[in-house]
N, C-alpha and C positions, 0 to 999 in steps of 0.2 A: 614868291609863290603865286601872287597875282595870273603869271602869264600861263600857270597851268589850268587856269580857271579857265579857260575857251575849250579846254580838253575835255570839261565834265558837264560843259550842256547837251552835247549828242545823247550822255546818256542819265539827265537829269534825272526820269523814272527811277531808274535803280539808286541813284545814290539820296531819291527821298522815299519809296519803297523800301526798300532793304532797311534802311535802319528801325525804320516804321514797324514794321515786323517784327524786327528785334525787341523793341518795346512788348512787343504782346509775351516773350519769355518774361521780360522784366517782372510786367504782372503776377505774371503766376508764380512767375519765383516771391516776388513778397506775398504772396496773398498762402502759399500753400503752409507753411508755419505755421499760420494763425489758424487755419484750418485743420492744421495737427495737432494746435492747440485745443480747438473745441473738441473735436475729439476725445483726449485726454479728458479735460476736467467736467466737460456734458456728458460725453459719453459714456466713458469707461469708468469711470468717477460712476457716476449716477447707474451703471449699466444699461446705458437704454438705446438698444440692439437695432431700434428704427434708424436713431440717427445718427449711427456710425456711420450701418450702411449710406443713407442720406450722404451723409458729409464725405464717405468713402468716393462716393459714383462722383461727387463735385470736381472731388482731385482727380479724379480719372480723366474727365472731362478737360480740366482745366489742364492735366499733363500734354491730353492730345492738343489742343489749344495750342501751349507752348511749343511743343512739336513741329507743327506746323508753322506758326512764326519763325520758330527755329531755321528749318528746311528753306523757307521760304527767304529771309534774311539772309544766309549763305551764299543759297541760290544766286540773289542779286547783288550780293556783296562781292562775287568773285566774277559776276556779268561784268560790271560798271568797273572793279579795279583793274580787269583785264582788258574790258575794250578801251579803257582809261589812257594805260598801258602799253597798247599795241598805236593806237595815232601820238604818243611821242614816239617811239621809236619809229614810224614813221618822218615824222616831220624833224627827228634828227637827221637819220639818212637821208633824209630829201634834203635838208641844210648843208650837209658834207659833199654832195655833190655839186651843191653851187661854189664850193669853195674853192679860190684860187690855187695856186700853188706857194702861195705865200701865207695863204690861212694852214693849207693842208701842212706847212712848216711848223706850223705852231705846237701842232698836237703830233704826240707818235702814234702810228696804227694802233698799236698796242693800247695805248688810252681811249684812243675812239673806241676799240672793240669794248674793251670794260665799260665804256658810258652810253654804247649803244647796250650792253646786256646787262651787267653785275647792277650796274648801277641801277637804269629803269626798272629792274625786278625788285632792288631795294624798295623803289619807291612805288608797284604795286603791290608790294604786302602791306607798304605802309598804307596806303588806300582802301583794302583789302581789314584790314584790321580797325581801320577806321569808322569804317563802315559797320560794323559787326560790331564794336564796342564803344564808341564814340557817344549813343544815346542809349544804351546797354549797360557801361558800369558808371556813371553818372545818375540814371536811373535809379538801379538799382542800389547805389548808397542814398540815394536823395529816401527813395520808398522803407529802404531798410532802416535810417536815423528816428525817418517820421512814427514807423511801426515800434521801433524799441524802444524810444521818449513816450510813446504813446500809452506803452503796455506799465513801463518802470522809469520813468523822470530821472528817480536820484541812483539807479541802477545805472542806466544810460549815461552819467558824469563819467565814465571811467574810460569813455570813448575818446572824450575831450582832451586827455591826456595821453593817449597813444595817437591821436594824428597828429598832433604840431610835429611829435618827433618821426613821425612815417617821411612826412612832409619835410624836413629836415635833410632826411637820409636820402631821399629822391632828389632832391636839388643839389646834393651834392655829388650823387652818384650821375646825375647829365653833365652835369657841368664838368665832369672829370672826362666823363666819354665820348662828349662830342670831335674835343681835338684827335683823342684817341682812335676815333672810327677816319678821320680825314687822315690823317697816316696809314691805315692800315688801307686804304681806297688808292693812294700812290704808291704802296708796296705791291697791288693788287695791279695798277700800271705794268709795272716792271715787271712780274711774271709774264705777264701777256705777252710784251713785247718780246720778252727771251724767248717766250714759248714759237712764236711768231717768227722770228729771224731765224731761231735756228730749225724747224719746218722745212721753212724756205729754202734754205742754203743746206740743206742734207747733204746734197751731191757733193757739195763742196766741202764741210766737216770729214766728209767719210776720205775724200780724195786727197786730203791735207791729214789726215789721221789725226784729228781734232775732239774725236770725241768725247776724252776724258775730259779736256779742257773744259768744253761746251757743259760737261755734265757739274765739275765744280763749279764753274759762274754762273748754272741753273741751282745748283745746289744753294746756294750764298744767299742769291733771292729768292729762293722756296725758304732758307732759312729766317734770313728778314722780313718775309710775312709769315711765318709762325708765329715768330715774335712779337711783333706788331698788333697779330690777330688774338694772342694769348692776352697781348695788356688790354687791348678793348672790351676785349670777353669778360674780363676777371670782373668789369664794373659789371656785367649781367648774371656772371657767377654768385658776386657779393647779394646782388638784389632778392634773390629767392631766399636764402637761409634768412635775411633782416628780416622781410618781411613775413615769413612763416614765425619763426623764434615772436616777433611783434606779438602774432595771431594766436598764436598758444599760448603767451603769456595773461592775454586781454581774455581769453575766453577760459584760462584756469581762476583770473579773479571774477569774472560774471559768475563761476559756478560755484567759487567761494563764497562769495558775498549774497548770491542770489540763493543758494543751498540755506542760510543761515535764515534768509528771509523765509524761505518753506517753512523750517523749520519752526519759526516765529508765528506762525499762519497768517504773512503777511504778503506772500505769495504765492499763486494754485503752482503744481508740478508743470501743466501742460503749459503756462504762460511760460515758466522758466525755459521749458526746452527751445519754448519758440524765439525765446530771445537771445539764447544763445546762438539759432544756428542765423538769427537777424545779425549778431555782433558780427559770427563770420561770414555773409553776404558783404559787409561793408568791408569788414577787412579786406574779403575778393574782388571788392570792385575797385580798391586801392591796388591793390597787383593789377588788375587790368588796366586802370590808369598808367603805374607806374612801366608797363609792358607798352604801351600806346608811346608815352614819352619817350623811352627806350627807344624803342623801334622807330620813332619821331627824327632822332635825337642822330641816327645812323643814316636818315634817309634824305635828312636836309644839305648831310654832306651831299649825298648821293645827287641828290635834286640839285645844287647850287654848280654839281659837276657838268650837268645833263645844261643848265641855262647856259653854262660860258662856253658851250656850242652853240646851243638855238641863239643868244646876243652876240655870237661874234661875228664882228663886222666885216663884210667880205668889201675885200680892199678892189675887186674888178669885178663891174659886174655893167649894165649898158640903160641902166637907167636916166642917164643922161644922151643916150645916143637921141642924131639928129634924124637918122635915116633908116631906122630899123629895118625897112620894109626893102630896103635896097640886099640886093644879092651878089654872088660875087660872077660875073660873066665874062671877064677876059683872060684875068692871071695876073696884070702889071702888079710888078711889087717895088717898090721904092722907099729908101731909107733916108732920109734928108738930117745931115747932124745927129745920128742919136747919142745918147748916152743910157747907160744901165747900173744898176746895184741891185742886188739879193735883197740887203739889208740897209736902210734907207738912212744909218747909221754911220753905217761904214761912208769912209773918206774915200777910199781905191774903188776904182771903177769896176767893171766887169766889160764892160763896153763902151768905149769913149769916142765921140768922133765917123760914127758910119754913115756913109752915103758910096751908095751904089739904083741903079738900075735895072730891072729885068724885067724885058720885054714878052708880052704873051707869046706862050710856044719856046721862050727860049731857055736853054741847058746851063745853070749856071753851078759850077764845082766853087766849093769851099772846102780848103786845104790849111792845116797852121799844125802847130804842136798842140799833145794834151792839155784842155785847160787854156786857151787862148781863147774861148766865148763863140767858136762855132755854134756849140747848142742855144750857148745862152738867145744869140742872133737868131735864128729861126726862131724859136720860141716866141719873139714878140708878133710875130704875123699873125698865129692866130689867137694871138692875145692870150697867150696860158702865162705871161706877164706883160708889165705896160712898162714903156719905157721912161725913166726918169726925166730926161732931156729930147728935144726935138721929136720929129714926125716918121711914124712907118705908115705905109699910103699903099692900099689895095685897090687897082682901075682907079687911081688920082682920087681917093676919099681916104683920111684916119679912119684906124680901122676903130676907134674908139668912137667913131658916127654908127658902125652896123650891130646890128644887134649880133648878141655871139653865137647864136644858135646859126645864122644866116654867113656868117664871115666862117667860124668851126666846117661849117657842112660844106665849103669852096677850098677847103684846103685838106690834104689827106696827108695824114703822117704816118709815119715809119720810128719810130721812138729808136735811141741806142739799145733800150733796155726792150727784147722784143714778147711782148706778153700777150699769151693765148687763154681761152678760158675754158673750164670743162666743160664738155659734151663734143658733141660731132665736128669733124673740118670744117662740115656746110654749113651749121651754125654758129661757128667763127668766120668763116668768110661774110655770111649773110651779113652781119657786123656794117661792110661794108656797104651793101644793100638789102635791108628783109626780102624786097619788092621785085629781087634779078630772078631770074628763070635759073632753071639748072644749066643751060647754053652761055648765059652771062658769068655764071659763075666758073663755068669749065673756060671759057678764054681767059678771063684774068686769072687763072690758077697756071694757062700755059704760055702767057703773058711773063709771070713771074718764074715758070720753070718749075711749079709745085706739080703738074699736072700728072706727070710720068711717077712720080713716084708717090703721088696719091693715089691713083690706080693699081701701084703694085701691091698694097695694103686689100688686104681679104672682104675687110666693106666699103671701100673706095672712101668714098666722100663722106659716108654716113660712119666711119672706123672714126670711134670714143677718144677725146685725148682726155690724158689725164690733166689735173689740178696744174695750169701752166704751159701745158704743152708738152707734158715731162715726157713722154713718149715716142717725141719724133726729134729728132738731131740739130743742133744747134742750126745748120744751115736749113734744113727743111721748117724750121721755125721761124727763122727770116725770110724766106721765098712765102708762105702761107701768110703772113704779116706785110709781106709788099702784093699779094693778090689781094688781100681782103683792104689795101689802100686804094687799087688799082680799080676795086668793084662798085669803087664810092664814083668815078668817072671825076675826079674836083677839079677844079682851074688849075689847083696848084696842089704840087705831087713835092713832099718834103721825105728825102732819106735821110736822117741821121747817121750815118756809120753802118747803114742794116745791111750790105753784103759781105761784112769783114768776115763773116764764115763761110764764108760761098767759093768756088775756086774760079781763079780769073775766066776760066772761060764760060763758064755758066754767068758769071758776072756782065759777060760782055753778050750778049743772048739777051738776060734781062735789061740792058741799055739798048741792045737792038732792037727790040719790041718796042719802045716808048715812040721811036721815028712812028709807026703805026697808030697804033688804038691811041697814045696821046700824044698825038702830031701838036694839037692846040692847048698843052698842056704847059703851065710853065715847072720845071722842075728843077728843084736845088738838091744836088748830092752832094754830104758832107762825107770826105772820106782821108784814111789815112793813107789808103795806095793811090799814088799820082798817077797810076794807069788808070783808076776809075776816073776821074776829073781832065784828064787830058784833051779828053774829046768835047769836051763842052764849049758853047760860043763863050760865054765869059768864065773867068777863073779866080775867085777872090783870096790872096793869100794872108792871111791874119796870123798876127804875133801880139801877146799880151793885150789883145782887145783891143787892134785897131789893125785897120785896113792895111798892110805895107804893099802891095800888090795888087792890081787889077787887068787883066787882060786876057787875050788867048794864050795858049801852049808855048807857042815861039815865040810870041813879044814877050811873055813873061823869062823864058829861056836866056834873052836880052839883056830884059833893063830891071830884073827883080833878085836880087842876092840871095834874097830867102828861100824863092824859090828855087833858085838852084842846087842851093844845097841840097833842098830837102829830095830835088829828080837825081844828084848825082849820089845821093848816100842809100838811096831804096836802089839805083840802079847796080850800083856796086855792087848790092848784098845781094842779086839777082845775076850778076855776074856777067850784063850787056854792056855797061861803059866800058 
């Protein structure tokens, strides 16, 4: 809990404020008994009409008192837990974006959602409650002990003997719920996640007629956190009935034992009332404790969730780089030896053995079967991983010398998976550049061949996509995603597979534009039609994560087996061999 301590100096005021305040209810909650007391045995006792009223206008006084501590206490209780609140969930999402793609492994979306929201909210009520009860019912049992011993010593004995067991019941009831709440926080996961993917993939549930399915394996896991959230519960269920049943049985013997003393004329009426409603102050302030605990008790999980974000280690980051300040200006990209793994565990490679060349400006095709480490290979350029063995070299530096923000911004990707985000075209192009004009942005939209057909759209460039892009066509979502690459201007222009929805001749448009606007461009197109890659100066053919192939078109036609197959099996199905 330490490291949330930097989160609560910004708003130190309120969290010594607010409770501050809160003390002033405290007050007057113990002091007004005693004043219903006099009352009773001065006033009404003796009838003496001045100092009722007297003692009447006190409480009045002291009610608005409390009042306002009250108001005031809230007020800052829910200032200080909220803005408490909002800088971690800040400084999580700022954490998750510095994360690799080997961190972002670790966690499912679905778990970050939960620890960026369910969680942090766990743990500003707990601050929230803290705040507000923390020197509140502490207080007030401390005020309410000293006034009831004060008023009845051997009346007050009876106290001694209902808290060991309060005390009892509460340590046993955390210690049952804490594990209880850590389950019920990874059952909370897993809804997410279902809830999450299957969102996502609608189009595809609905096109596969999957929806029943979808709906039992959501059903399963909304059933496994019922359950989950029922057993957790049950220990917050049991807590109120122990502790009421405790409180009525403690203040049926004060009025037994204390009645008897009236009786006796060894105690006035008005002391008696006052001490009973002291016994149940103390009681109350044992439920606020054990509520505090409680809520404590659900939030540590919560908290301990939210740190093994904010501590986890990000495996690539450039704080050891030599040349931050270095930029990327030519394009050269060079592989000397590499090697690669996902997981640093596994024995099988992903990529074993790369070395190639590519000269600024030039066109280089990567071809192989699904799962032969095309992606994997791009990926390390611009560091979204680092490679296990030997060097990748951008203008003759590792690229583990630049800083990533400097090396990221000289290379523009095209991802297989092609992802827009909601609002306007413009504002997913701008992506590419905030800083281009509407002229820079209309070239590289005709550049990619988006242009024509963002235009035929009723508000051109400013027409809304939805959540994804879900509104425009698989192909017009790769053409939009290689403009807003194209708008970045990088050294180095990366396609992943991004015109496998496009048709060959709009295909061949978008590669005739590059000879242009990136003459000095170096670009790797990764593709599964050998007609996209044909025309490039170099041609790298990869099988199971290693080079079998390197050249142009017709050397490769030559001297490369792989490749051949893979020109004379797409030519076939095309029906030119």
């Amino acid at each position: 809990m330490k490291q949330y301590a930097k989160y609560i100096k910004p708003y130190l005021f309120s969290f010594i404020v607010g409770p501050l305040l809160m003390i002033t209810e405290v007050i007057g909650e113990v002091l007004l008994p005693y004043f219903m007391s006099r009352i009773i045995n001065e006033g009404v006792a003796q009838r003496n009409i001045s100092y009722i009223i007297f003692m009447g206008c006190t409480m009045i006084v002291t009610a608005f008192l409390m009042m306002i501590g009250g108001i005031g206490g809230a007020y800052f209780g829910a200032k200080g837990s909220i803005s408490f609140a909002a800088d971690v969930r800040k400084d999580v999402f700022k954490k998750i974006q510095k994360f690799s793609f080997a961190n972002i492994d670790q966690f499912s979306t679905g778990s970050l959602v939960t620890r960026l929201t369910n969680d942090i909210t766990q743990i500003q009520n707990m601050v929230n409650m803290a705040l507000r009860m923390m020197l509140r019912a502490p207080g007030m049992l401390i005020g309410a002990v000293i006034m009831a011993f004060a008023m009845n010593a051997k009346l007050a004995a009876i106290i001694l003997f209902v808290v060991p067991l309060l005390a009892l019941a509460l340590y046993f009831i955390i210690r049952v719920g804490f594990p209880r709440f850590t389950i019920m926080q990874k059952k909370l996961d897993q809804v997410n996640s279902g809830i999450q993917e299957a969102l996502t993939n609608v189009r595809v549930i609905k096109s596969f007629v999957r929806g029943n399915y979808e709906e039992e394996k959501f059903s399963k896991a909304n059933e496994d956190l019922k359950e989950s959230s029922l057993r957790a519960f049950k220990v917050v269920i049991f807590q109120m009935p122990i502790m009421t049943l405790a409180m009525n049985i403690t203040v049926l013997a004060v009025v037994w034992f204390g009645g008897n003393q009236v009786i006796a004329g060894q105690m006035q009426v008005g002391d008696l009332t006052a001490f009973t409603t002291y016994v149940t102050q103390i009681l109350m302030s044992l439920m606020m404790l054990a509520m505090i605990l409680l809520q404590s008790s659900r939030a540590l999980v919560s908290a301990k969730r939210v740190s093994e974000v904010l501590n986890a280690e990000i495996d690539l980051t450039d704080d050891n780089a030599q040349r931050k300040d270095k930029i990327v200006e030519k394009g050269k990209i060079e592989f000397k030896n590499v090697s690669f793994r996902y997981y640093k565990e596994n024995k099988e490679k992903v990529l074993e053995g790369i070395n190639f060349v590519a000269k600024p400006g030039e066109i280089i095709g990567i071809i192989g079967s699904t799962g032969c480490g095309k992606t994997s290979l791009v990926q390390l350029i611009p560091r979204l991983y680092d490679a296990d063995e030997g060097e990748v070299l951008v203008d003759d530096v590792n690229v583990k010398e630049y800083s990533l923000e400097n090396l990221r911004n000289g290379v523009g990707m095209v991802l297989q998976k092609n992802v827009l985000f909601s609002g306007t075209i413009l504002e997913n192009l701008e992506w590419g550049d905030e800083e281009a004009s509407k002229e820079e942005v209309q070239d590289a939209a005709q550049a990619a061949q988006a242009d024509e057909f963002v235009k035929s759209f009723s508000d051109g460039y400013e027409t809304e996509l939805g959540q994804g892009g879900v509104n425009v066509s698989g192909g017009q979502k790769q053409r939009l995603c290689i403009a807003r690459a194209l708008l970045k201007k990088p050294k180095i222009l990366i396609l992943d597979d991004s015109t496998s929805a496009v048709d060959t001749a709009t295909e061949a448009k978008i590669r005739a534009s590059f000879s242009g606007s990136l003459k000095d461009t170096t670009k790797i197109i990764i593709a599964q039609r050998i007609s996209s890659v044909m025309e490039a100066d170099k041609i790298l053919v990869m099988e199971e994560g290693k080079i079998v192939g390197m050249g142009e078109h017709k050397e490769l036609m030559e001297n490369c087996e792989t490749y051949q197959e893979i020109y004379y099996s797409q030519m076939d199905k095309e029906g030119i061999a």
